[in-house]
C-alpha positions as a printed Julia matrix, in Angstrom:
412×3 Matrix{Float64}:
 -19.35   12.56  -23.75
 -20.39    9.33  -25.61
 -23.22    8.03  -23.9
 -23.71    4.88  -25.3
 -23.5     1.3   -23.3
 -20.47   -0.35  -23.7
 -19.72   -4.12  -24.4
 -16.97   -5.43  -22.28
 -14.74   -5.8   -24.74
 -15.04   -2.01  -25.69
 -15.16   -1.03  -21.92
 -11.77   -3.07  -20.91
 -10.02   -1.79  -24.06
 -10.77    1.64  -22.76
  -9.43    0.46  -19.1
  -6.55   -0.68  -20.85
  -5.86    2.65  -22.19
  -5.8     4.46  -18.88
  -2.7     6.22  -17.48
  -1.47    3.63  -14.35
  -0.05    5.09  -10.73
   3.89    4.95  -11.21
   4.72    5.76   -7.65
   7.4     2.82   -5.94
   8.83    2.44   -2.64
  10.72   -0.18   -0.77
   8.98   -2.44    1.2
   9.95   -4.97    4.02
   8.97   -8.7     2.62
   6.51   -9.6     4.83
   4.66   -6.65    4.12
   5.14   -6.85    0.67
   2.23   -9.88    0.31
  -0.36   -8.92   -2.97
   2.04   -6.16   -3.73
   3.06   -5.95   -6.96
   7.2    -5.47   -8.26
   8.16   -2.21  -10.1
  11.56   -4.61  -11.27
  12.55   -7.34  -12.89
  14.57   -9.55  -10.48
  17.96  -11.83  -11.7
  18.93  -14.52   -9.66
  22.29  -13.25   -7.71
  23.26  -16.8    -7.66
  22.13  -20.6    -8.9
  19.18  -22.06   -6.48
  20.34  -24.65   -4.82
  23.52  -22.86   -4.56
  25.24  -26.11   -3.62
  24.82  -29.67   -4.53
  23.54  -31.27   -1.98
  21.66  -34.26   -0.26
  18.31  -34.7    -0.61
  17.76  -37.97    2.01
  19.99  -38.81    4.93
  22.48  -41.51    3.82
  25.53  -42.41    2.49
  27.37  -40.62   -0.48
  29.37  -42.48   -3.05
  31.55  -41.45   -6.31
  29.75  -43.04   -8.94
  32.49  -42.22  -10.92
  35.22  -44.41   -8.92
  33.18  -47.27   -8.19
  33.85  -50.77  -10.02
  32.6   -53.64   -7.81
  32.11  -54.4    -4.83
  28.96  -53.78   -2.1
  30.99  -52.76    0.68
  32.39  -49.05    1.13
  34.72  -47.67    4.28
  32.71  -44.77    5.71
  35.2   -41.77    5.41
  33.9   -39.46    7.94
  30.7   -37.2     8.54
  28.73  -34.42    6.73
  26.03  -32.19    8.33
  24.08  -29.29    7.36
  26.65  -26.07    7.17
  29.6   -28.05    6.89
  32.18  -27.49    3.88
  34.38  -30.46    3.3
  36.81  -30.49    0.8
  38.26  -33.97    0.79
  37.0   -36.3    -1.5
  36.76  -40.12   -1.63
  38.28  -42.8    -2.86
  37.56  -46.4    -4.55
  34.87  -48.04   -1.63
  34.69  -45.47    0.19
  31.43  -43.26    1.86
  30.35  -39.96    3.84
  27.74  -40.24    5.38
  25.72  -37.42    4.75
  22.45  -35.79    5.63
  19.72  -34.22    4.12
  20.4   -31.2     2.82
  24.31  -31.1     3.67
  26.51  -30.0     0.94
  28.29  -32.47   -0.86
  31.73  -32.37   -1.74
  32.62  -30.04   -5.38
  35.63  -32.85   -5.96
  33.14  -35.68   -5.86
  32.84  -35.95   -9.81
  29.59  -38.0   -10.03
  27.94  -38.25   -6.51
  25.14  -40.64   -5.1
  22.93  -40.89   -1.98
  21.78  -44.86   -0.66
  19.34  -44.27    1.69
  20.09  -45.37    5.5
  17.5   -48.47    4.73
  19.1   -49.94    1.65
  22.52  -50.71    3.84
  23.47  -52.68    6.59
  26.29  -51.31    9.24
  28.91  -52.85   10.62
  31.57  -50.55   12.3
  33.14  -48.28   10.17
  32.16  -50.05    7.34
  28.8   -50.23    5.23
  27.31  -52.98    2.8
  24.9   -51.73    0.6
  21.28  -53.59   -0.97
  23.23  -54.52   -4.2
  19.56  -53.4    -6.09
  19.65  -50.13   -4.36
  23.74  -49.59   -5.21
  23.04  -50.88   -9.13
  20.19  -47.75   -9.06
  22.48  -45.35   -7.34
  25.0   -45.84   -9.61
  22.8   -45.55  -12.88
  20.5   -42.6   -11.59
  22.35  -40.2    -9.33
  20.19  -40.92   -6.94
  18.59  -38.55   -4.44
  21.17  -35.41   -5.26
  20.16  -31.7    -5.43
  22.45  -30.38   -8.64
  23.74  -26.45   -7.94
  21.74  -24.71   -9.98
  18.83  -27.22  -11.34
  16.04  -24.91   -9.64
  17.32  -21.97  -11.07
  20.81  -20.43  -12.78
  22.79  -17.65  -11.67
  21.65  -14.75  -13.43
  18.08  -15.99  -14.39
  15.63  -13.77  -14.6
  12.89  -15.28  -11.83
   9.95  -12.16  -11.88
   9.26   -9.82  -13.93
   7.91   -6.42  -12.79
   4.76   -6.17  -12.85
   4.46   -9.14  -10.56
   2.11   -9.23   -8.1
   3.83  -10.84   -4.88
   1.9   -13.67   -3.43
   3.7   -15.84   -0.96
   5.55  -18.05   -2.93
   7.3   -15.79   -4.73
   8.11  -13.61   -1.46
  10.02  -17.03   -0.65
  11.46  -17.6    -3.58
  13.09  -13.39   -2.88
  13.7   -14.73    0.78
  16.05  -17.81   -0.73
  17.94  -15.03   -2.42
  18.72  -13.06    0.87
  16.28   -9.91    0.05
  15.01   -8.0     3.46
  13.21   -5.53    1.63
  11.9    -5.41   -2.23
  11.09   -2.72   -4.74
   7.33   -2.36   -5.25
   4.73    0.01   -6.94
   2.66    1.9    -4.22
  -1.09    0.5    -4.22
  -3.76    2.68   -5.27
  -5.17    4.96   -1.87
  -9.62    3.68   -2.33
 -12.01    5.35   -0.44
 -15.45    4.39   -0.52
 -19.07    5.55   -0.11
 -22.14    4.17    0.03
 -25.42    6.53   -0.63
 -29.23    6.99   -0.18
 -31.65    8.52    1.86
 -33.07    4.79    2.75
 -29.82    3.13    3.48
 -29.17    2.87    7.26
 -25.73    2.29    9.11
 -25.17   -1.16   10.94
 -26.34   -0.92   14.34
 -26.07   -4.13   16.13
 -30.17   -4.46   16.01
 -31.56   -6.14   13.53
 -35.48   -5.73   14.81
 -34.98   -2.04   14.91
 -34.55   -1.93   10.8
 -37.17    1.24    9.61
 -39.97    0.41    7.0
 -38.72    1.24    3.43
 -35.24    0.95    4.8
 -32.35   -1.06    4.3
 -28.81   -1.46    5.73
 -25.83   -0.62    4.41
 -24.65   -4.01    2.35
 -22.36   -1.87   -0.46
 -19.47   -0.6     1.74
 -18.81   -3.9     3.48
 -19.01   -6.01    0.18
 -16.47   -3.74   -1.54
 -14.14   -2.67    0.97
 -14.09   -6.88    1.52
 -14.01   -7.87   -1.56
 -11.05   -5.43   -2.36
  -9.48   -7.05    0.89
 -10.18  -10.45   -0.35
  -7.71   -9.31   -3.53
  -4.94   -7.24   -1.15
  -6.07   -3.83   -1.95
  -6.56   -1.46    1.72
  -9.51    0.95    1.43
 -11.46    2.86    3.81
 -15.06    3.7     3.74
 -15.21    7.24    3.86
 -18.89    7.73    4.93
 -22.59    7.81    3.46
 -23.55   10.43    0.75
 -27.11   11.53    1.64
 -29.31   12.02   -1.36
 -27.96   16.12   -2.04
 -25.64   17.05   -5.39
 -24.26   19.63   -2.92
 -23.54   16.84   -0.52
 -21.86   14.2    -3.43
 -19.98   17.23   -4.65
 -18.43   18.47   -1.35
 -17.7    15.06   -0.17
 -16.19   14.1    -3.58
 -14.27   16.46   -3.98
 -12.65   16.72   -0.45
 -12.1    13.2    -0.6
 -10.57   13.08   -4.43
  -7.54   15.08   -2.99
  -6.73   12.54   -0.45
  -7.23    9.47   -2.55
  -6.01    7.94   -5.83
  -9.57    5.76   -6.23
 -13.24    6.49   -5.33
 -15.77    4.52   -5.42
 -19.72    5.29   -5.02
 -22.4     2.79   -4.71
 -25.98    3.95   -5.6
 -26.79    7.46   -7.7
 -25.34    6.13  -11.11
 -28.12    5.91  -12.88
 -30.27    8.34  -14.11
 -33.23    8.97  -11.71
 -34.5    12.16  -10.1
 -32.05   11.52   -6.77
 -29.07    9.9    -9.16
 -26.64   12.46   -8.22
 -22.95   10.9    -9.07
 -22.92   12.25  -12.36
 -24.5    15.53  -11.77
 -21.78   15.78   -9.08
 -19.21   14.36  -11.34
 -19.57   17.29  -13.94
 -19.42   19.88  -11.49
 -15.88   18.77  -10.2
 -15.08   18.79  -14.17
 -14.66   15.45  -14.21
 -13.82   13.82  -17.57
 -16.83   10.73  -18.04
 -16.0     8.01  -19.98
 -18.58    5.7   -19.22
 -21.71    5.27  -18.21
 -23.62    2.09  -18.94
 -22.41   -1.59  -20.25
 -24.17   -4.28  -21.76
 -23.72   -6.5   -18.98
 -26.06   -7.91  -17.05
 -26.61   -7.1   -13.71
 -24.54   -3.81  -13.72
 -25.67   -2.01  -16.59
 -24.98    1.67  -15.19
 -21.54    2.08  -14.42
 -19.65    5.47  -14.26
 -15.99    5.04  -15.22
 -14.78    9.23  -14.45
 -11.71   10.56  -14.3
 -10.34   14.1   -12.6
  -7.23   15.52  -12.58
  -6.38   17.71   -9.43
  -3.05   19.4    -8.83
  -1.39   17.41  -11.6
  -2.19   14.22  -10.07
  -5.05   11.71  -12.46
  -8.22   10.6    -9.64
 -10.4     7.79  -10.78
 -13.72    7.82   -9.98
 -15.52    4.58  -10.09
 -19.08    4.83   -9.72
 -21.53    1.22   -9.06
 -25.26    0.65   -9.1
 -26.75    0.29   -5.43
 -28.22   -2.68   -5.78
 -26.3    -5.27   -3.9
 -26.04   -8.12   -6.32
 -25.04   -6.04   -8.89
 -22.87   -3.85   -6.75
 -20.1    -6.23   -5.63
 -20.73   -8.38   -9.51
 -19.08   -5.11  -11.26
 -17.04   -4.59   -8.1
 -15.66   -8.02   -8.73
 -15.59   -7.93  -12.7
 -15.04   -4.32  -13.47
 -13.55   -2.5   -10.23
 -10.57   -5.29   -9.43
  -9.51   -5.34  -13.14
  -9.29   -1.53  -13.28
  -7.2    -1.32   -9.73
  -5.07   -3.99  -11.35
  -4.12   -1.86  -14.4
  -3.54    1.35  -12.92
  -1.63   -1.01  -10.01
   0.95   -1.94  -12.94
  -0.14   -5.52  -12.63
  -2.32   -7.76  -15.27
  -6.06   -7.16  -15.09
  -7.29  -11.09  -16.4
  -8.97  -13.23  -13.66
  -7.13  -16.91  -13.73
 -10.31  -18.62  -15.1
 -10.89  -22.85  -15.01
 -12.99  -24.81  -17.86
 -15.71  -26.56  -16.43
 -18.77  -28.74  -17.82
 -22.09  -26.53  -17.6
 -24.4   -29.05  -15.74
 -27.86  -27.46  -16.2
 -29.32  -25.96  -19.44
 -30.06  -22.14  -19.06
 -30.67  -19.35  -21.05
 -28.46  -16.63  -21.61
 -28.7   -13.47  -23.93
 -27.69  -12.67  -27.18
 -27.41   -9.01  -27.1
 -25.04   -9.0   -24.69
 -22.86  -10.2   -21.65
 -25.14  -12.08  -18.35
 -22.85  -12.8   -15.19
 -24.1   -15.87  -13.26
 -23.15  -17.29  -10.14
 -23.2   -20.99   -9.93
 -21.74  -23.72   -8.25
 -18.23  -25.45   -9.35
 -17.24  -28.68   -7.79
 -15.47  -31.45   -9.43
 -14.98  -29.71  -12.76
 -18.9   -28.9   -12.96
 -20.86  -25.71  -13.21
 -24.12  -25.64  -11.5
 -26.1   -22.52  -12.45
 -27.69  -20.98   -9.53
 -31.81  -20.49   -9.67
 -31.26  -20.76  -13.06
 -29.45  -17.51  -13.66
 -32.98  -16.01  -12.93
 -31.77  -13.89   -9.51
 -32.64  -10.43   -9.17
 -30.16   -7.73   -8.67
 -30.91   -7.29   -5.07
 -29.87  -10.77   -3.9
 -26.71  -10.32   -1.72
 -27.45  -14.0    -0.11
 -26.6   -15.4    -3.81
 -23.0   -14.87   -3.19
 -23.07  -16.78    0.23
 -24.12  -19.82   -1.57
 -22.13  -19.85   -4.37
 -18.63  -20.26   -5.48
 -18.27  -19.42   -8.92
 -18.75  -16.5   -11.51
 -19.57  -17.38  -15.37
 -19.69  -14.83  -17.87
 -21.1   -15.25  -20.76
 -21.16  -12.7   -23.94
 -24.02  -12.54  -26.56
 -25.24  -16.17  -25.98
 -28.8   -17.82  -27.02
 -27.88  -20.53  -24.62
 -25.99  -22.72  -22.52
 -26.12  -26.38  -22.87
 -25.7   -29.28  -20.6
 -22.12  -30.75  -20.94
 -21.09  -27.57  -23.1
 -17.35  -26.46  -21.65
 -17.37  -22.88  -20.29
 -14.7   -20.61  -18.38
 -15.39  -19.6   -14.49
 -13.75  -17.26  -11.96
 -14.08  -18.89   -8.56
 -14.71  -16.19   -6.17
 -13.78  -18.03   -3.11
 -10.1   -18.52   -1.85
């Protein structure tokens, strides 16, 4: 095993190159939501599948008309009605919104309600609003200018927020084709870390709580991924390698917060060549995060990934956010890339030439605020609370004031 540090751009070439979980199954739509598509989807038919109305009104043949202000209304057309007549010279439907108009109407036009003036069965229209009509085509839905029959609208490998579960809905679809999501179980570890218990004031000396298994299995959450924290690992290589392995044949994904490293009670890896485990990372040059175990096990012909954080809490849910999300992305058949916005860095700070610093900051109004000035230690869980924002920034000197740099905003 190479056990050099990796730069991201080495380390996500190497994620990139992992086998991804092929499993699909059909799922209802509106349980579908952050699921991602194992097929590309054609339109069965144009959207709208109709012309139709856009306003409530009165619908003309701009194609018959030749003077004249005042049109005979023909007759009626609501929503789920199918006339097939068609008008003549001066004459009207009126219409409303969203009613299909007429296929024989060659060049059709909606006046809105306001721009006429009624008088029996008879309408005179704003001669302003009639001109416009008649140049524009005003206020008409084409068939087919959202999308054609037989256009392809998403592309597997899609993952399905909710507009594009409507956009499935307008096409009739109950259920949809979709890769299973990765099975993530998680454990915290250390003899000093203590479960939540409702009492703050009763917190041991030399003690902490557990922060690690809420800030993953959440921040997975946050990104539509369902994990389930699977327990603590007390500081004992029999204990990692009993619970790992029990768990490994019940999950796809596990992850491990704490014991990455390489101290005297850093058990992971230990644990993590005993199962047989294949290692193919250990540390990045990233800061905070550098020790990161990226492992994988085979076990009855079925690839387990083994994704192993540092315990402190800052840099526990920075890698889970940067490193962990990207990986269950790939191996979830969808793209791996954060959607990223420029901003204008607001405050001068330093940043590190020998490798890749993740700061949290503050973006409002296209600006970039760096927070404490990227001096935060790797402890500092509150950081995220009052922040928004993620910059990363690879083998820098510096950031300037009014330079332009990329984000990933953290907070939906």
């Amino acid at each position: 095993m190479d056990t050099k540090a990796l730069s991201l751009e080495e380390f996500f070439t190497l994620v990139t190159s992992l086998p991804k979980l092929t499993d699909t199954k059909h799922e209802e739509l509106n349980s579908a939501l952050n699921q991602v598509l194992s097929e590309d989807i054609y339109a069965p038919f144009a959207l709208p599948s109709f012309t139709n109305s856009a306003m409530d009104g009165y619908c003309i043949d701009a194609s018959l008309w030749h003077d004249g202000d005042t049109f005979k209304i023909k007759g009626e057309i609501f929503t789920g009605m199918d006339v097939k007549e068609g008008l003549k010279e001066n004459e009207c439907f009126l219409i409303t919104t969203g009613a299909k108009i007429p296929e024989s109407i060659k060049k059709p036009s909606i006046i809105m309600k306001e721009d006429s003036k009624l008088e029996g069965d008879k309408v005179t229209f704003d001669p302003h609003a009639l001109e416009h009509s008649l140049r524009y085509k005003m206020h008409v839905r084409f068939k087919g200018e959202n999308v054609k029959e037989k256009d392809l609208v998403l592309k597997a490998g899609t993952r399905l927020g909710f507009s594009e579960l409507a956009l499935l809905a307008s096409f009739g679809y109950k259920d949809i084709k979709v890769y299973v999501s990765p099975s993530i179980a998680i454990f915290s570890s250390g003899d000093e870390v203590l479960e939540s218990n409702n009492t703050p004031s009763s917190l041991e000396e030399a003690k902490v709580y557990d922060i690690n298994s809420h800030s993953i299995f959440l921040a997975l959450k946050t990104y539509g991924y369902r994990a389930k924290v699977a327990g603590h690992l007390k500081d004992s290589l029999e204990e990692y390698v009993n619970s790992l392995s029990k768990t490994l044949k019940e999950v796809d994904v596990v992850i491990t917060s704490a014991g990455a490293s390489v101290g005297s009670k850093d058990y992971t890896k230990l644990a993590l060549e005993r199962l047989g485990a294949k290692v193919l990372s250990t540390k990045l040059l990233v800061k905070p995060g550098k020790p990161f175990l990226l492992s994988t096990l085979n076990i009855e012909g079925k690839l387990k990934f083994i994704l192993s954080l540092p315990g402190n809490p800052n840099a526990a849910i920075m890698n889970t956010m940067l490193l962990i999300i990207p990986i269950l992305k790939h191996i979830n058949n969808t793209n791996p890339n954060f959607t990223k916005v420029t901003a204008t860095n607001k405050i001068d700070f330093k940043a590190n030439p020998k490798l890749t610093i993740n700061v949290l900051g503050v973006y409002e109004d296209g600006n970039f605020s760096i927070y404490k000035g990227g001096e935060i230690n790797s402890s500092d869980i509150y950081a995220w609370s009052e922040n928004n924002a993620i910059a990363s920034l690879a083998y820098k000197e510096a950031v300037n004031k009014n330079d332009k740099i990329e984000v990933i905003l953290y907070k939906i």
